[in-house]
N, CA and C atoms of all chains as a GROMACS GRO file, in nm:
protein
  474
    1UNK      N    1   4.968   2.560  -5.346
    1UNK     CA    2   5.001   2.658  -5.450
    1UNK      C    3   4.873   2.716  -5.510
    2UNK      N    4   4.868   2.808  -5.531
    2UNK     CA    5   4.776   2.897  -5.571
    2UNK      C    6   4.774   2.982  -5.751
    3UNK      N    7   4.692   2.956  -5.830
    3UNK     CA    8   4.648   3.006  -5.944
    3UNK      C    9   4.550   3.081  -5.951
    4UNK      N   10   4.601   3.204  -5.978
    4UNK     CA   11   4.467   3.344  -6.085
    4UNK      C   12   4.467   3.333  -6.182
    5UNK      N   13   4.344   3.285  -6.225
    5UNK     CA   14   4.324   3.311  -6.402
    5UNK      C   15   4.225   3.420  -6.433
    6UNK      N   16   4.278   3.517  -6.465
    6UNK     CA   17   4.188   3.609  -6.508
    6UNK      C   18   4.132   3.610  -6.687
    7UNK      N   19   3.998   3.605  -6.712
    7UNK     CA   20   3.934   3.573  -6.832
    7UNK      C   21   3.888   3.697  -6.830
    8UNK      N   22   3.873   3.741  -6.964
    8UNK     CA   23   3.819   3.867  -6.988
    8UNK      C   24   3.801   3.880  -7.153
    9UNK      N   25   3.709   3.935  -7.196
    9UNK     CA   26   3.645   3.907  -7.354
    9UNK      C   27   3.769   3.990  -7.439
   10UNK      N   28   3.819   3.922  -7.526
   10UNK     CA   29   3.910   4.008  -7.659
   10UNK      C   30   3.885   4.148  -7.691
   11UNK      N   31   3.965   4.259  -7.714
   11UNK     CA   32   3.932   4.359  -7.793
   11UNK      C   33   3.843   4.346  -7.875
   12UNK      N   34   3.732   4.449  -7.915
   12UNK     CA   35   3.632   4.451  -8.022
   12UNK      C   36   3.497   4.354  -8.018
   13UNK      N   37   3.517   4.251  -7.899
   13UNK     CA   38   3.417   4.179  -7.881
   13UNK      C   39   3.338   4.232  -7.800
   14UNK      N   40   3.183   4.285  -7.806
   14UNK     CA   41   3.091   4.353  -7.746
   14UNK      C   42   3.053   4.268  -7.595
   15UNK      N   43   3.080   4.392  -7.482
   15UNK     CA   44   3.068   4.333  -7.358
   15UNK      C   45   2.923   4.364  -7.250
   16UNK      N   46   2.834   4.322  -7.315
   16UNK     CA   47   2.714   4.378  -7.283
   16UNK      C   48   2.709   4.392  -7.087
   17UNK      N   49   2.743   4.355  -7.044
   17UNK     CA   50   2.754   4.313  -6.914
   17UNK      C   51   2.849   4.451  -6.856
   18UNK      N   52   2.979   4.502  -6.898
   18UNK     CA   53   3.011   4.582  -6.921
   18UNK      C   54   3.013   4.697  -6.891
   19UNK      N   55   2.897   4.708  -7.051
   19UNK     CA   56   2.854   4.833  -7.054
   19UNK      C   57   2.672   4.877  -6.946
   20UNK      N   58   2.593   4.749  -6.930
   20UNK     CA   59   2.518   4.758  -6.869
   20UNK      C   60   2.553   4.844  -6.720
   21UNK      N   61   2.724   4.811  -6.625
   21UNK     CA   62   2.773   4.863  -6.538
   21UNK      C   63   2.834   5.004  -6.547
   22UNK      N   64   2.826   5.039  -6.669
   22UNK     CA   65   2.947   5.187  -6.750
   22UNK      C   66   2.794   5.254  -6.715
   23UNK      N   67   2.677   5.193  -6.768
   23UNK     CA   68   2.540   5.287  -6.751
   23UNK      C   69   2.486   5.284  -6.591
   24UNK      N   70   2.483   5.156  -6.565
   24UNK     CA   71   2.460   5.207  -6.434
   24UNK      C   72   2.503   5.325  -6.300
   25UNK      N   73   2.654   5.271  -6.357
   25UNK     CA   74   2.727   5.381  -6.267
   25UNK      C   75   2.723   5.535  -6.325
   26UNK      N   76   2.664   5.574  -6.465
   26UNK     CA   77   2.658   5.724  -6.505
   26UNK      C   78   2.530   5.738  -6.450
   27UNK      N   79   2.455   5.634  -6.434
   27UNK     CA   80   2.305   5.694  -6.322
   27UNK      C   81   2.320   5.711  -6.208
   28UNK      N   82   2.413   5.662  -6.186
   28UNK     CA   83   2.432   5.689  -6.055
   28UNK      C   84   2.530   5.802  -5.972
   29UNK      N   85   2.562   5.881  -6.097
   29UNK     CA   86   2.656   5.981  -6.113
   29UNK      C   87   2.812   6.012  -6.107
   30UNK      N   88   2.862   5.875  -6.153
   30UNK     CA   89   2.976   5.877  -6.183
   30UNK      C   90   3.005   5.856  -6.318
   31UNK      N   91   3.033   5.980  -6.359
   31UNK     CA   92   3.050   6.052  -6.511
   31UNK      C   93   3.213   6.040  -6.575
   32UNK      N   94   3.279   5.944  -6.452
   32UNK     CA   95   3.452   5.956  -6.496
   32UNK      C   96   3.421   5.849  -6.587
   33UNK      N   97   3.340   5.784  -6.588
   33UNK     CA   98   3.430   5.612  -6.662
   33UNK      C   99   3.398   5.645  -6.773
   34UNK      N  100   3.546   5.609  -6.855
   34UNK     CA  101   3.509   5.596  -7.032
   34UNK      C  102   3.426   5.452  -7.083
   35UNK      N  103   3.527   5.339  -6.971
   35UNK     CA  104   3.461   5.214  -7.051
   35UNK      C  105   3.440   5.125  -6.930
   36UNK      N  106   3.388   5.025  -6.956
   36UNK     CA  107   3.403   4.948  -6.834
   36UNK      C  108   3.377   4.803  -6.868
   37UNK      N  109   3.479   4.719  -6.866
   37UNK     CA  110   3.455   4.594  -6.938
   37UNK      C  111   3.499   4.483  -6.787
   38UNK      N  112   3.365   4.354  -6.800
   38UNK     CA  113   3.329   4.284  -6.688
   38UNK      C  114   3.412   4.136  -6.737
   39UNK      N  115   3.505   4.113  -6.663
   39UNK     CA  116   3.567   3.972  -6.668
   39UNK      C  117   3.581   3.881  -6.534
   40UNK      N  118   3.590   3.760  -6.560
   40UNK     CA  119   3.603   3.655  -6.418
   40UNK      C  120   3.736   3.605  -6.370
   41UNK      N  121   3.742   3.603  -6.258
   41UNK     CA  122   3.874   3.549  -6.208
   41UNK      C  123   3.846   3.439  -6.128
   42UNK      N  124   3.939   3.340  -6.138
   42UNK     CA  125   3.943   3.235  -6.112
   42UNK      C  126   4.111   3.177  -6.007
   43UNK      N  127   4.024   3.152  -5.881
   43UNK     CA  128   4.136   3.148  -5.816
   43UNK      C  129   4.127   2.969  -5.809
   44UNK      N  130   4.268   2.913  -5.832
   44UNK     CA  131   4.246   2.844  -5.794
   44UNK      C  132   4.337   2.741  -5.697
   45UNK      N  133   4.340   2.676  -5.634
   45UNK     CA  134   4.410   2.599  -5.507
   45UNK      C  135   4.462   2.468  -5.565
   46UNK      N  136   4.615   2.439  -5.567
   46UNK     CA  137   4.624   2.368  -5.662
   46UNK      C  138   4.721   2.261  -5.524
   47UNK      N  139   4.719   2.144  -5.564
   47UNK     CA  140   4.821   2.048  -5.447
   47UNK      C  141   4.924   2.041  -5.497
   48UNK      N  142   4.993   2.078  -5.578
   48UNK     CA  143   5.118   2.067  -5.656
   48UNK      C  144   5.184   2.133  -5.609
   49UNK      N  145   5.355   2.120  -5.598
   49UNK     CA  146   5.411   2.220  -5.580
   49UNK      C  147   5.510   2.264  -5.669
   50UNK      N  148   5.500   2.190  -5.788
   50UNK     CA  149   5.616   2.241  -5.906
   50UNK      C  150   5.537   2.335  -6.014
   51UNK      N  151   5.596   2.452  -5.992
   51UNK     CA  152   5.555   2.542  -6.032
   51UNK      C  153   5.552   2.557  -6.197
   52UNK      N  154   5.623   2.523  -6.256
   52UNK     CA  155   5.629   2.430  -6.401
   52UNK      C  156   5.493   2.382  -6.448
   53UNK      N  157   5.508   2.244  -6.381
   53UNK     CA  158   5.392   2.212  -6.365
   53UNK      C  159   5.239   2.246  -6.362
   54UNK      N  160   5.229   2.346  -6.235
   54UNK     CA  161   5.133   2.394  -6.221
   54UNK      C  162   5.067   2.473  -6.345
   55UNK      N  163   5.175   2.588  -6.416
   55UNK     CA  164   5.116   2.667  -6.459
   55UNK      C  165   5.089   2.601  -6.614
   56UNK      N  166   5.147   2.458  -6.681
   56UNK     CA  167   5.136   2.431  -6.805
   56UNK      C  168   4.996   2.387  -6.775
   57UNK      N  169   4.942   2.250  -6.647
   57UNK     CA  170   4.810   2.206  -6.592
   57UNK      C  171   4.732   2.304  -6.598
   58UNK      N  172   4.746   2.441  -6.545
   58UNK     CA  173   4.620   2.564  -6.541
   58UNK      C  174   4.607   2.603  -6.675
   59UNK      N  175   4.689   2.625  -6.781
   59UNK     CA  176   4.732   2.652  -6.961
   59UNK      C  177   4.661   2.603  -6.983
   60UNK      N  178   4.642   2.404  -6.931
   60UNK     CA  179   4.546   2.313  -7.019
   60UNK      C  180   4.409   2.356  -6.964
   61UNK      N  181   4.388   2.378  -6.809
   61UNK     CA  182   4.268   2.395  -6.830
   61UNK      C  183   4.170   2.535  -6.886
   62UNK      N  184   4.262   2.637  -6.908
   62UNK     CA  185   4.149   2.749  -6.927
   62UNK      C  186   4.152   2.708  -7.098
   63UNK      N  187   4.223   2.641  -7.151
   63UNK     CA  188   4.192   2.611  -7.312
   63UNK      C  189   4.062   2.462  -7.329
   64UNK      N  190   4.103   2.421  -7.267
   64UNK     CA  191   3.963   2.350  -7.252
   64UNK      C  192   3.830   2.367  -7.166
   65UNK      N  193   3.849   2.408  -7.050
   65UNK     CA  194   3.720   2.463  -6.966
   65UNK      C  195   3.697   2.585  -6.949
   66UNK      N  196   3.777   2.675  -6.903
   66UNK     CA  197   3.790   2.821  -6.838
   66UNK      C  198   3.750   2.946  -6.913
   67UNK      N  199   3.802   2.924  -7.044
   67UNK     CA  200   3.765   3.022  -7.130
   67UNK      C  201   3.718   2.949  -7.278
   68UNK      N  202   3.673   3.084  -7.330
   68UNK     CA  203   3.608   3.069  -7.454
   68UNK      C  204   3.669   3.140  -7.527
   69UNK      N  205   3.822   3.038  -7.615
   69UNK     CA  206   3.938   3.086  -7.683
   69UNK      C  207   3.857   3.183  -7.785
   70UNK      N  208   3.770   3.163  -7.813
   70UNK     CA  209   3.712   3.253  -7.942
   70UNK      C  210   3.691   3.367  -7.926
   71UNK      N  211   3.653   3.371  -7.822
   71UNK     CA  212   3.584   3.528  -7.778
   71UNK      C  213   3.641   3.586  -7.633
   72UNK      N  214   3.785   3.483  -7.585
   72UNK     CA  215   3.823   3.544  -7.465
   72UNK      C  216   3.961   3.515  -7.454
   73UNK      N  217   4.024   3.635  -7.421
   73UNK     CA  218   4.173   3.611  -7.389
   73UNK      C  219   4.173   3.620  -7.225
   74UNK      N  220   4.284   3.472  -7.145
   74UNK     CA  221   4.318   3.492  -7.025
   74UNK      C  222   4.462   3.523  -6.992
   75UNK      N  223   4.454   3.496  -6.891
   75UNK     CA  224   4.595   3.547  -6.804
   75UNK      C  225   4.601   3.455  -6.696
   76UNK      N  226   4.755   3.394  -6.704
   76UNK     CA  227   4.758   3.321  -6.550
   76UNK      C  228   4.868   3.355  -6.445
   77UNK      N  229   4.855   3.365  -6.361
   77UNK     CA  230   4.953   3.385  -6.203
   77UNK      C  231   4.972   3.282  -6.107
   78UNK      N  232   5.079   3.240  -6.138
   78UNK     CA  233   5.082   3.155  -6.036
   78UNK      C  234   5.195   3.240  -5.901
   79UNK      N  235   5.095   3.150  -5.781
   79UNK     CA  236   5.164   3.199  -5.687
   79UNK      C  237   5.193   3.151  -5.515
   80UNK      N  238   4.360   5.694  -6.696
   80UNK     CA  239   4.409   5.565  -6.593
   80UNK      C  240   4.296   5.468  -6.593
   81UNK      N  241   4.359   5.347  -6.538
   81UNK     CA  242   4.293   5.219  -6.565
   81UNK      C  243   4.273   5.189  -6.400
   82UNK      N  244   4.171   5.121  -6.342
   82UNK     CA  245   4.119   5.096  -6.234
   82UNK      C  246   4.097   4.946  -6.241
   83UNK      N  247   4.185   4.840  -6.163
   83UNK     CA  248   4.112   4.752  -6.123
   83UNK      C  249   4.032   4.653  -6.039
   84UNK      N  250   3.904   4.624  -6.042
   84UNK     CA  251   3.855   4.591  -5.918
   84UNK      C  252   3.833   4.432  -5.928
   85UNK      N  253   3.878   4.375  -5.820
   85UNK     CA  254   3.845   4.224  -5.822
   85UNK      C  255   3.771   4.220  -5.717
   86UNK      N  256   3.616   4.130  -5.731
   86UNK     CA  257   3.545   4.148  -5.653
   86UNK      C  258   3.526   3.950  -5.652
   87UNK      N  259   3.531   3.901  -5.500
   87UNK     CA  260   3.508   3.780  -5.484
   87UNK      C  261   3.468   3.779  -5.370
   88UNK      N  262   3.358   3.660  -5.332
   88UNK     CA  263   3.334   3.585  -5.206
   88UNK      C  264   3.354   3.594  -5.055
   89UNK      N  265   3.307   3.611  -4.962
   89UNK     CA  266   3.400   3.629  -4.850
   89UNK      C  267   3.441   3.519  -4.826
   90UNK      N  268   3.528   3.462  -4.748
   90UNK     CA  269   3.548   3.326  -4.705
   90UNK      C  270   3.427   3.294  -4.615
   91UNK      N  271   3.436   3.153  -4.663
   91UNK     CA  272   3.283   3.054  -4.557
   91UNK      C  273   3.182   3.114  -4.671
   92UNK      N  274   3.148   3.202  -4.696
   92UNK     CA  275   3.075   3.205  -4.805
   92UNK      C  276   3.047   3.122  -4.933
   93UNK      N  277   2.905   3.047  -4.929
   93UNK     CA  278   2.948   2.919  -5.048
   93UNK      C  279   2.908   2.988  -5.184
   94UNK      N  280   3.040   2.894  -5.283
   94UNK     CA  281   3.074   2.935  -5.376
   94UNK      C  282   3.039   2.854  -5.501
   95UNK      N  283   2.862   2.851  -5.496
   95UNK     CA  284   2.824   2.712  -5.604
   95UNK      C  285   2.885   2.726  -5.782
   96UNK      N  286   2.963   2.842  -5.796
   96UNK     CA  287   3.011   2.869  -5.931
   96UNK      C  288   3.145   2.792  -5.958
   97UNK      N  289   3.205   2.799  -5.809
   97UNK     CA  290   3.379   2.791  -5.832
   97UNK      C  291   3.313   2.608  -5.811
   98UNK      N  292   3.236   2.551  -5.680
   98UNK     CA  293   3.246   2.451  -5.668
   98UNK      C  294   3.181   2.360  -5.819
   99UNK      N  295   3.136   2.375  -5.912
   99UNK     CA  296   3.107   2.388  -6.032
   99UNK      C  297   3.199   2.346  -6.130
  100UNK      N  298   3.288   2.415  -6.113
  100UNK     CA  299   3.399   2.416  -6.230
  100UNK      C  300   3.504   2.327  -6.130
  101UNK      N  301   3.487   2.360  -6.007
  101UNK     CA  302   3.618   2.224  -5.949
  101UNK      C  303   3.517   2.107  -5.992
  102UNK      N  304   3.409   2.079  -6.020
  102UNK     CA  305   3.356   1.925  -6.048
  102UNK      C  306   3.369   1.887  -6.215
  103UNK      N  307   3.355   2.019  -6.282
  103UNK     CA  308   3.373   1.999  -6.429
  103UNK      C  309   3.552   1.977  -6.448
  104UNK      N  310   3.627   2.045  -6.370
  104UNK     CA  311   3.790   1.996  -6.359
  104UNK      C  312   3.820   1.851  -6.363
  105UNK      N  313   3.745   1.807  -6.281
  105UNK     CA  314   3.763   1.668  -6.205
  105UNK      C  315   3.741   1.561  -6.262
  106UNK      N  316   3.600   1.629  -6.356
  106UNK     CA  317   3.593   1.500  -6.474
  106UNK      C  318   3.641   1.507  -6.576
  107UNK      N  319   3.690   1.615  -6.600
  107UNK     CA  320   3.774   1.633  -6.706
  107UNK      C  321   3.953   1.536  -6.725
  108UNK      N  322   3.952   1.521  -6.567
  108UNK     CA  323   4.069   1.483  -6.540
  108UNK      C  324   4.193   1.535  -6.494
  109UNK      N  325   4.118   1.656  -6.424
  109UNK     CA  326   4.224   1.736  -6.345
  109UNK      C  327   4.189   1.747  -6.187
  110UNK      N  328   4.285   1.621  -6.166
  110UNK     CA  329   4.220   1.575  -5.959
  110UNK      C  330   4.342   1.701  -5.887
  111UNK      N  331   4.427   1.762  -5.934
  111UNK     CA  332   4.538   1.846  -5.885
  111UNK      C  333   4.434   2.001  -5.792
  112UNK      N  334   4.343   2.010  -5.824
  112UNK     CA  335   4.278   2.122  -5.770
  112UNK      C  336   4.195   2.079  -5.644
  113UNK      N  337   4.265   2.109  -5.521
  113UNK     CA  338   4.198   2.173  -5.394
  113UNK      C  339   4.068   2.240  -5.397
  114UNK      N  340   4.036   2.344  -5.402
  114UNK     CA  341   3.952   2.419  -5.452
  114UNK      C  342   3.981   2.548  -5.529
  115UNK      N  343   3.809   2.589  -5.606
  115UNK     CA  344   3.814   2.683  -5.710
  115UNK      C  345   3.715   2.780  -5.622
  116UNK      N  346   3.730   2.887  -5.660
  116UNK     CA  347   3.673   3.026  -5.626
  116UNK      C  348   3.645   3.107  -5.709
  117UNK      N  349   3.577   3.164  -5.728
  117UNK     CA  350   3.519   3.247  -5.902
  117UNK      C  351   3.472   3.359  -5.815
  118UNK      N  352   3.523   3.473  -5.935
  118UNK     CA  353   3.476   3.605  -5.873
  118UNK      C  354   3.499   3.697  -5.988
  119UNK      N  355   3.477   3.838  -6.008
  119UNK     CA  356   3.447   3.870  -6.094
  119UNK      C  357   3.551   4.025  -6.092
  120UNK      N  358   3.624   4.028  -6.209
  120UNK     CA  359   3.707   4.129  -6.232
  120UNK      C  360   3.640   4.274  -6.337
  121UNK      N  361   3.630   4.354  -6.291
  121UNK     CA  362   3.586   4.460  -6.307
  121UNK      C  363   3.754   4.561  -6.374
  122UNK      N  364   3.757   4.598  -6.514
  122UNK     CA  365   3.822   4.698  -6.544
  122UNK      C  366   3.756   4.833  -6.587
  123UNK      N  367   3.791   4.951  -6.498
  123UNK     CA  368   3.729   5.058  -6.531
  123UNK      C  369   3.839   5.196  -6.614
  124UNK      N  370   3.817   5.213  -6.756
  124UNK     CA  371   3.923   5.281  -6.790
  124UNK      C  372   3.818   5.435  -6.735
  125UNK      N  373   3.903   5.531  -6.656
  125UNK     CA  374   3.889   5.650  -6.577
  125UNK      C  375   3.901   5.771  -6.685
  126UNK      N  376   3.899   5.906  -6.700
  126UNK     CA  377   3.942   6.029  -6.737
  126UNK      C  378   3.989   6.049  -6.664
  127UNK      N  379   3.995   6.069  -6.545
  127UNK     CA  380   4.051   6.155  -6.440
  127UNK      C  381   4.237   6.112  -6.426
  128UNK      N  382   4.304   6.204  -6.360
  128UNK     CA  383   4.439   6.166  -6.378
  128UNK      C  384   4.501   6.177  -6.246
  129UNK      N  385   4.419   6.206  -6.160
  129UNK     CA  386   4.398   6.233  -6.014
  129UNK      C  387   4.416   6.073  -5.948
  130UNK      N  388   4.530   6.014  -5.876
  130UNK     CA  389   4.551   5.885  -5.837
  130UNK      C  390   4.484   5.885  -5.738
  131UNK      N  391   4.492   5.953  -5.619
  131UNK     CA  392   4.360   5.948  -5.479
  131UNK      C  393   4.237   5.975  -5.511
  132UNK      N  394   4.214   6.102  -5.609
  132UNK     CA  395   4.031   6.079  -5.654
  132UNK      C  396   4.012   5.990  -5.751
  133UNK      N  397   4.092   5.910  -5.773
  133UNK     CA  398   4.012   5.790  -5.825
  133UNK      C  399   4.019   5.662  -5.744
  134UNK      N  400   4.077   5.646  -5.689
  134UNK     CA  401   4.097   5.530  -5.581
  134UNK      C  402   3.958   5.558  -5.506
  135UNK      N  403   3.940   5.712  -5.446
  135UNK     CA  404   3.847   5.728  -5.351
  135UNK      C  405   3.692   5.702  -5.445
  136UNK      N  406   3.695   5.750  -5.526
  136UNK     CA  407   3.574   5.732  -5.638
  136UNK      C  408   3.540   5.600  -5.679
  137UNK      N  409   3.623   5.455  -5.702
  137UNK     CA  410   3.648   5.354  -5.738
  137UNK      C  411   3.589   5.295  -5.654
  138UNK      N  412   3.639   5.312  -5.469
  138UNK     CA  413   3.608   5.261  -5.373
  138UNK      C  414   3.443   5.329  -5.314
  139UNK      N  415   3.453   5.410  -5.385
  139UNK     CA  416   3.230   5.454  -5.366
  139UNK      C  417   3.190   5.361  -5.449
  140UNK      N  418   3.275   5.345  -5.610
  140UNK     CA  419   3.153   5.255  -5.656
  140UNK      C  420   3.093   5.099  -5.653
  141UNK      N  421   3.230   5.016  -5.557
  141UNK     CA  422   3.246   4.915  -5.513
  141UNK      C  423   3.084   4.913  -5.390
  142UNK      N  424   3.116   5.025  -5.328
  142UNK     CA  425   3.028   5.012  -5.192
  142UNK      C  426   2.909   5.021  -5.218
  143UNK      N  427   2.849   5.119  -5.326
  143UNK     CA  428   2.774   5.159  -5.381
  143UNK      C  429   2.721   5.055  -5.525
  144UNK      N  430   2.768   4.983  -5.580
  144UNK     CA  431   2.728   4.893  -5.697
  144UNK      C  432   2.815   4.790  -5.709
  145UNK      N  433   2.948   4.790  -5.766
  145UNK     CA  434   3.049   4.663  -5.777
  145UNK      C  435   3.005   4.555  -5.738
  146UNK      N  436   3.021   4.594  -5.570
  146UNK     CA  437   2.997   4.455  -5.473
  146UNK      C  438   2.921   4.458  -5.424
  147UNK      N  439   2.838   4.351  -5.371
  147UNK     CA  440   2.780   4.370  -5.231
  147UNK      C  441   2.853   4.292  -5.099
  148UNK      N  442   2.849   4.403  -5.024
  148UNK     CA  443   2.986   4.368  -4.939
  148UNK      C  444   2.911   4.352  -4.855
  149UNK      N  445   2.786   4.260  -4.820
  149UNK     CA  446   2.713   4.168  -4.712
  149UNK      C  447   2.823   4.032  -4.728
  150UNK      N  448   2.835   3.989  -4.857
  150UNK     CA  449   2.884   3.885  -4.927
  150UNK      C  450   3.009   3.844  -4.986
  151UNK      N  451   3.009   3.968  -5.036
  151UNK     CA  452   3.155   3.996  -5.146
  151UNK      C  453   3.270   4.105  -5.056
  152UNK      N  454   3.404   4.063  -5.095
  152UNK     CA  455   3.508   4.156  -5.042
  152UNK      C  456   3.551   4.230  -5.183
  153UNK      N  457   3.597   4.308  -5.151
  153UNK     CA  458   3.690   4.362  -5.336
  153UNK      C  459   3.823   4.433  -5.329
  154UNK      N  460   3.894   4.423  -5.450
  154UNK     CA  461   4.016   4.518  -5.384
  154UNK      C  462   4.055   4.575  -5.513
  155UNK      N  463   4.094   4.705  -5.501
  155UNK     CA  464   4.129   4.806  -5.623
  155UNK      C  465   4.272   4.803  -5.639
  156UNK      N  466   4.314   4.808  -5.787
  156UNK     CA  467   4.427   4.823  -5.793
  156UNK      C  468   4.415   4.957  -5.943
  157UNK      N  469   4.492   5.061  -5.902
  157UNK     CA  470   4.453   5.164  -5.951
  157UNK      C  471   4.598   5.150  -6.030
  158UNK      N  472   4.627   5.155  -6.213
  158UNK     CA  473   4.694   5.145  -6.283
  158UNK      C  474   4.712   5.226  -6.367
   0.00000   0.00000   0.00000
């Protein structure tokens, strides 16, 4: 069984990483992007097959390892 | 429109970030994970309203900056 956790920084929290890519790419002459905000995904391979299960185990871990509840909201998929 | 790019790893490609966090899992006390894979999600909010010139534009900037696709695969999902 398989888990995506996608992490990505809260509204209003400054994404320097981001915007470093929003500038790169206007040097490089792509003038469409308004914003461009940089987050991690996390796939992960799980031996379980109760899907229940799985996704409360992946819950526990992005609140204790995966993310940084303060400054990051995730998302999980199980699949 | 919103553009998104997930850019990760090729397979066989080693992954000292994901294998990282499967060891910080493990002592944490989560033996349920096979393996982890880390890769990096890219959201690009667009002007344009054009669904093929931005897909096609999205996919220059993957080839061109996003990724490096010696290493990395990526895949757009245009929203």
């Amino acid at each position: 069984m398989k888990a995506i956790v996608n992490v990505f920084l809260k509204e209003g929290v400054l994404d320097p990483q981001g915007k470093a890519v929003h500038h790169a790419l206007a040097s490089l002459g792509f003038n469409d992007t308004k914003d461009v905000r940089v987050g991690k995904q996390i796939v992960l391979e799980l031996t379980t097959t109760d899907m229940a299960k799985a996704e409360a185990e992946v819950k526990e871990m992005c609140e204790t390892l995966l993310a940084n509840t303060v400054i990051e909201d995730y998302s999980i998929e199980i699949a």
